[in-house]
N, C-alpha and C positions, 0 to 999 in steps of 0.2 A: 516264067520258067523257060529255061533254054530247049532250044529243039532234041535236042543228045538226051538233055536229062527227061523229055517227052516221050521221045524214043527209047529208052530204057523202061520209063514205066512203063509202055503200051506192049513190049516184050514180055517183060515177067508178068502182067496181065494175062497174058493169050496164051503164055507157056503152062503157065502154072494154072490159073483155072480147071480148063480141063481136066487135069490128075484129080483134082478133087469133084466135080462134076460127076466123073467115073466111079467112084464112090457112092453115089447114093442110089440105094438099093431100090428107089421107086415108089409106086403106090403113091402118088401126088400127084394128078391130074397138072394141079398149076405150077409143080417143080417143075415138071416136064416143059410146059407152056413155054415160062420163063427162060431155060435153058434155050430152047428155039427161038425167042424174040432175042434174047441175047445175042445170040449167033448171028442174028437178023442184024445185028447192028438197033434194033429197038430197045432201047434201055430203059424208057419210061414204064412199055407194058412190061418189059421183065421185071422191073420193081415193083408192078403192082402182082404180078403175078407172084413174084416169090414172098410180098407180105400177105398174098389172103392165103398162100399154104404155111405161112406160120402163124397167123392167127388161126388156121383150122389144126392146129394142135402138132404139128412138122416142125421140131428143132433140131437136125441134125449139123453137126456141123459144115458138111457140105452145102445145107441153105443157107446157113449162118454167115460163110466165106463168100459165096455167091452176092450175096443182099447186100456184104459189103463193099463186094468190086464194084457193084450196081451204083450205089450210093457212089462211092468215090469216082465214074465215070461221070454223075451227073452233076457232081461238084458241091455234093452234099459232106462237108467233110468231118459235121458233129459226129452225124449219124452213121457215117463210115468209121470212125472210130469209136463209137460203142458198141458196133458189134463186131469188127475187130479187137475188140479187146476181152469177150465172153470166150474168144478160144485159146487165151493165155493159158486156160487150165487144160488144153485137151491136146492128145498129139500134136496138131498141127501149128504149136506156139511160134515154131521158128519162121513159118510163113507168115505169121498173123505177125511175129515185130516186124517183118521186113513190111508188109505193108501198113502199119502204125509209122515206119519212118518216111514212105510216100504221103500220106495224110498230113504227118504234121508238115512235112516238105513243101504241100499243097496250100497250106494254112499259113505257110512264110516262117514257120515256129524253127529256125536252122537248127538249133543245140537240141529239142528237142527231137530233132527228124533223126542229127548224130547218133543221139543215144542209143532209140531203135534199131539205126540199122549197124552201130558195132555189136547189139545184142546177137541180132540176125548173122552176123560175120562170124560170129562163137562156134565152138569146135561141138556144139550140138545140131550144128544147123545142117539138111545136105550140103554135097558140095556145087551143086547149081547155084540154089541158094545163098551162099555164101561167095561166091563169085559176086553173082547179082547187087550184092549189100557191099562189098570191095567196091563194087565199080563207082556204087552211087557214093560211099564216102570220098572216094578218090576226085568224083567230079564235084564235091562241095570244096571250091576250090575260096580261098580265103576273100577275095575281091568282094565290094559290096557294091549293091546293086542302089539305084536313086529312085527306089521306087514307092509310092505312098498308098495304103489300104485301111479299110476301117471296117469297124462290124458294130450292131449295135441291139439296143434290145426297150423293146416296149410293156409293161405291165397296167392294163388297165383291170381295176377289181372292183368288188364291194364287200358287204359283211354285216355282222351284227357284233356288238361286244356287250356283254352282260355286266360289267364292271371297267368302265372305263380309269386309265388311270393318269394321277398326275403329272407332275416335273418330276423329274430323275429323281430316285430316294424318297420321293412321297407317298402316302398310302392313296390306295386306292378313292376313288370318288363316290362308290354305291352310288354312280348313274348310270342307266343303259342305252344307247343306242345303236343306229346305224351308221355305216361309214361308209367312205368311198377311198379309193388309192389309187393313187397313180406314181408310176415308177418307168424313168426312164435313165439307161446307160448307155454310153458309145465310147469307143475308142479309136485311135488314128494310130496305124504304126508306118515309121518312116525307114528307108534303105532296106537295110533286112528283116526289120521289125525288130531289131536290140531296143531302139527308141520309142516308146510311146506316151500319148497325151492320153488321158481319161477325161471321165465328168461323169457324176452321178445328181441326178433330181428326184428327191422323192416328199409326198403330201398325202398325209389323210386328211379329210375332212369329217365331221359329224355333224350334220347340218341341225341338226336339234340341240348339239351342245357344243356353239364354236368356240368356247371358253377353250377347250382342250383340242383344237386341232394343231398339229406339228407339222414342219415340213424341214427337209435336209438339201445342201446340197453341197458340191463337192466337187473339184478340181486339182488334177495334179499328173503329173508328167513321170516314168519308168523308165530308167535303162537295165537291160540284163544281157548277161554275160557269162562265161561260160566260170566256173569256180572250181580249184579242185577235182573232184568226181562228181560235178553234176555242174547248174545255174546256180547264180544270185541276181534277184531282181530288187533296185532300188528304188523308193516310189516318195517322193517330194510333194504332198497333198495341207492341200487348202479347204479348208469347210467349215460352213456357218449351219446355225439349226436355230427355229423358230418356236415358240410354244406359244399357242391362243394369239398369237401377232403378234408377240412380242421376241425380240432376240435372244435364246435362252444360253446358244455357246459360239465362240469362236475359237477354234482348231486350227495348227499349224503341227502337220506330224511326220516323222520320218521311218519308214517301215523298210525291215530287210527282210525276204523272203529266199529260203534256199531249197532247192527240191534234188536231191541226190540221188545218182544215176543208179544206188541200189541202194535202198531201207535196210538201215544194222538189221530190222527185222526179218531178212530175208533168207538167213540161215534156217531160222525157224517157220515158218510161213510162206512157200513159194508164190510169187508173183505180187506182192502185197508193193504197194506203193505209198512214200511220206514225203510229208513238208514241216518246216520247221522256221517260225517267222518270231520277228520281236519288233517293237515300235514305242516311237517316245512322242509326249503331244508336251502341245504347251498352250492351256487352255485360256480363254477370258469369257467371262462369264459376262450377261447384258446388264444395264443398267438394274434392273430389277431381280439378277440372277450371280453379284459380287460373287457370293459365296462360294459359288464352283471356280474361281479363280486358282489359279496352280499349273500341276504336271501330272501326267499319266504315264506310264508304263507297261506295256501288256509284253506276255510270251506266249505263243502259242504252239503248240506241236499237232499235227494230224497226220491219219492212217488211212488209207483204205484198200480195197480188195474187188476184184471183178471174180465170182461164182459161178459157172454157168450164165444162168438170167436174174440171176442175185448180183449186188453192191452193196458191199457192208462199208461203213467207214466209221472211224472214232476219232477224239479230238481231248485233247487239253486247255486250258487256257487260266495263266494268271496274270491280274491284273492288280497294280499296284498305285492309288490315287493321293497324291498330297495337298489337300485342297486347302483356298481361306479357310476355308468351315462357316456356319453360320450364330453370331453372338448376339444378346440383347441382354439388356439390365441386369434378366435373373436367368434367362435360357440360354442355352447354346446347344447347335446343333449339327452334328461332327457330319460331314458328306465327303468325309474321307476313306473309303472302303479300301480293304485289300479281301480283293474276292482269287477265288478258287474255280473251275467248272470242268463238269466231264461231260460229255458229250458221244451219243451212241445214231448210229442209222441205220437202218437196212431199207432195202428197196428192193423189189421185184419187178420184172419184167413178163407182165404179161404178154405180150405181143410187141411188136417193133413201134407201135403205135402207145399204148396200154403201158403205166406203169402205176404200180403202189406201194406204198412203204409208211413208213416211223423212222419219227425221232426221240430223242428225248433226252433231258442234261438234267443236271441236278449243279445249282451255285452255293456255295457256301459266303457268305460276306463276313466281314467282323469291319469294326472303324477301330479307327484311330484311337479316339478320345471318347469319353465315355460323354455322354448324354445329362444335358441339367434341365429339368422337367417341373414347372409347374404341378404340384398335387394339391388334393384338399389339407397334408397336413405341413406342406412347405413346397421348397427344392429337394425333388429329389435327382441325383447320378446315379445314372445306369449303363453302361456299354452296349451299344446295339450290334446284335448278331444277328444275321438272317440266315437261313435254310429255304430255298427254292428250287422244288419241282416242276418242273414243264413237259409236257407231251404233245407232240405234234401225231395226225392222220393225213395222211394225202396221197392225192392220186391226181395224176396227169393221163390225158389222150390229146397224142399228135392227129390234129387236122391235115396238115399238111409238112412238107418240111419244112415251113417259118412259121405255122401257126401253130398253137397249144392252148388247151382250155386244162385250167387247173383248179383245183379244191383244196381247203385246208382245215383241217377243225383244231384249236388249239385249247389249251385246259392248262391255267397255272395254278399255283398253290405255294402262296409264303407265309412262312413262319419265323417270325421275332421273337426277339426276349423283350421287345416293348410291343405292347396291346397295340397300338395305333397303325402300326407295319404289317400287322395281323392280316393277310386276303385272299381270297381266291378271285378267279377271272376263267372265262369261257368266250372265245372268238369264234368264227364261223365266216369263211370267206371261197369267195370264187370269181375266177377272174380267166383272163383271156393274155393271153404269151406272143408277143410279135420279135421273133428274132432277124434281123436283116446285116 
C-alpha cells in the first residue's frame, strides 16, 4: 500500500471514529476500557475488551464500528469485514461502505475496494465522507503493482456416518462408520491480484471401511476483471478424484463467475448482495468408472443478506450431465441426471466469536434414459427420478483470529421411483479451522 493511501486511511480512522464513539451511551465497563486502550494506541486489549462487552450482551452499533477499526488496524481483514458489513442495515451504512472499500483495499481485492467506495461517494453519504471516498478512488490510479500474496486454509476433522455411501448415483451401503477429513486450500495472487493460482486437497478416510474412502483434488489458475457494472472472474481448473483407490473422474472445466455491483434485487430488498456463475466440464471416467465419460454443465445463481447479527443467503443451481451411461447384455444404467436444487441458510451471530445456523436444499434429479432392470419376471424399464432432502446444524467458535473449532450434524433423505436409490443417511462431524 502506498504512504498517501496509508495516510488517507489513518485520517478517516481518527476523524471519523470518535463521532461514533460519542454515541454510546455507556454502561459497559469494557466499551469504556477499550475506547481508552484504543486511544492508548493498544489495539490488542481494545479488541479484547470490546469482544468480552459484546459477548456480554452490548451490540450497539457504535461497538460494532469500533471492533471493526480494531480488527482492521490489526490486519485482521475477514473479521473486519463481517462486522463492517452488520451496519449496512443501520444509519451509519455510508461509513461502513467507505470502510468495506479500505478492507477490501487491504485484501488487494482493487474492483472490489472500487465498488464500496463509489457507493460511499453517493449522494447519501455526508459530505466528509464523500470527499474521503473521491480521494481514495482518485488515488486508485490504474498502474499495476508486481506484487505477490497468498492466503490459505486448513480443515482437519472427524465424524461418524450411519450409512455410508457409494460411487456417485449409487445407493447407499447400510454400513456405518467413522471417519476422518482433511481438507486443505491456498491461493497465490499476482500484481494486483486480477491473477490467481488455486489448489484444492481434500480425503476422507474410514478406517473400518476403506472400500469407500474418496479423495479430491484440484488445480487451476483465475483472472478477474472489472465487467460492465461489476467483476467477471475466469477460472481454467484441473481435477482428479479417487474412490476406495481407485480413479473414479478426471475434470477439466471452465467456470465464469460475475458478481454485480448492485442485485436486480435491490430495488426490492436493501443491501442484499448476488452472484451468478455457469461452468462446462469435460469429464473421463477411470478404468473401472467408463460410464461417467462425457460433459457437464451447471448454472448457478446465489443471494445473500447481512441482518443485524443474522446472514441469510439462497442459491440456485441447474445442472445438466451427458454421460456414456452404463450397458450390459440385459441392463443398462442411465448416470445422466439433469438435476435441479434450491438452496436456503441463515446464520446468527452470537457473539464476534460464536456463530450458529442452517442449511438446507432440496435436489430434484430425473435421467436421461429410462432404466433396464433385471426383475423376477424379466427386464423391466423404468426412468429414474430422485427427490432429495438435506439439512445441515452448525455452529462455529473463533479461538483465535486464524483458528476456529467447528460442528456439523447432517441428516439426508432420498427418494426414487426405483427401490434401490431408496435412503437415508445421518453425519456427525467436528473438526478444527486454520486460516492463514
Amino acid at each position: 500500500m502506498r504512504l498517501s493511501s496509508f495516510a488517507t486511511i489513518f485520517v478517516a480512522l481518527m476523524v471519523l471514529a470518535p463521532a461514533l464513539m460519542a454515541e454510546e451511551p455507556g454502561g459497559s465497563a469494557d466499551f469504556e476500557s477499550g475506547v481508552a486502550a484504543f486511544e492508548e494506541g493498544d489495539l490488542s486489549a481494545a479488541r479484547a475488551h470490546f469482544e468480552r462487552a459484546r459477548d456480554a450482551g452490548l451490540n450497539t452499533s457504535s461497538l460494532v464500528y469500533n471492533l471493526g477499526v480494531v480488527y482492521f488496524q490489526l490486519g485482521q481483514h475477514d473479521l473486519a469485514e463481517a462486522v463492517f458489513l452488520e451496519l449496512l442495515d443501520t444509519r451509519h451504512a455510508p461509513l461502513a461502505r467507505y470502510n468495506l472499500g479500505l478492507v477490501m483495499q487491504g485484501k488487494g481485492q482493487r474492483d472490489a475496494a472500487r465498488r464500496w467506495f463509489q457507493q460511499a461517494a453517493g449522494p447519501a453519504s455526508p459530505d466528509t465522507l464523500r470527499r474521503l471516498a473521491l480521494r481514495q478512488l482518485d488515488g486508485m490510479a490504474p498502474e499495476r503493482s508486481v506484487t505477490t500474496d497468498g492466503s490459505g486454509y486448513l480443515l482437519v476433522a472427524g465424524g461418524y456416518d450411519d450409512n455410508i455411501a457409494g460411487a456417485p448415483d449409487d445407493a447407499s451401503s447400510n454400513q456405518s462408520g467413522v471417519f476422518a477429513d482433511l481438507l486443505a486450500v491456498g491461493n497465490a495472487r499476482f500484481g494486483d491480484g486480477s491473477f490467481r493460482l488455486q489448489g484444492v486437497a481434500y480425503t476422507r478416510a474410514y478406517p473400518g471401511n476403506t472400500e469407500f474412502d474418496t479423495s479430491y483434488l484440484s488445480t487451476g489458475a483465475s483472472w478477474l476483471e472489472g465487467f460492465g457494472a461489476g467483476e467477471l472472474t475466469s477460472t481454467l481448473s484441473l481435477a482428479s478424484s479417487w474412490f476406495g483407490g481407485d480413479v473414479l473422474e478426471r475434470e477439466v472445466r471452465l467456470e465464469v463467475v460475475f458478481h454485480p455491483d448492485e442485485c436486480v434485487f435491490t430495488s426490492i430488498v436493501a443491501g442484499i448482495d448476488c452472484s451468478a456463475s455457469g461452468s462446462v466440464s469435460t469429464i473421463q471416467g477411470g478404468r473401472d468408472f467408463s460410464a461417467y465419460d462425457g460433459e457437464m454443465l451447471q448454472l448457478d445463481f446465489s443471494a445473500w443478506k447481512g441482518w443485524g447479527s443474522w446472514l441469510f443467503r439462497g442459491g440456485y443451481q441447474l445442472e445438466v450431465n451427458d454421460r456414456e451411461d452404463l450397458a450390459s447384455r440385459q441392463q443398462f444404467f442411465s448416470v445422466s441426471p439433469v438435476r435441479k436444487l434450491v438452496s436456503a441458510e441463515a446464520r446468527y451471530y452470537v457473539s464476534s466469536r460464536l456463530s450458529m445456523g442452517a442449511r438446507g436444499d432440496i435436489r430434484h434429479s430425473r435421467y436421461r434414459d429410462d432404466h433396464q432392470l433385471i426383475s423376477g419376471t424379466g427386464v423391466v424399464n423404468q426412468r429414474r427420478t430422485d427427490n432429495r432432502l438435506r439439512g445441515v446444524l452448525l455452529a462455529e467458535y473463533r479461538l483465535s483470529g486464524q483458528w476456529l473449532v467447528l460442528a456439523e450434524f447432517t441428516t439426508l433423505d432420498n427418494r426414487s421411483t426405483i427401490d434401490r436409490y431408496d435412503y437415508s443417511r445421518s453425519e456427525g462431524m467436528i473438526g478444527v479451522e486454520l486460516s492463514f
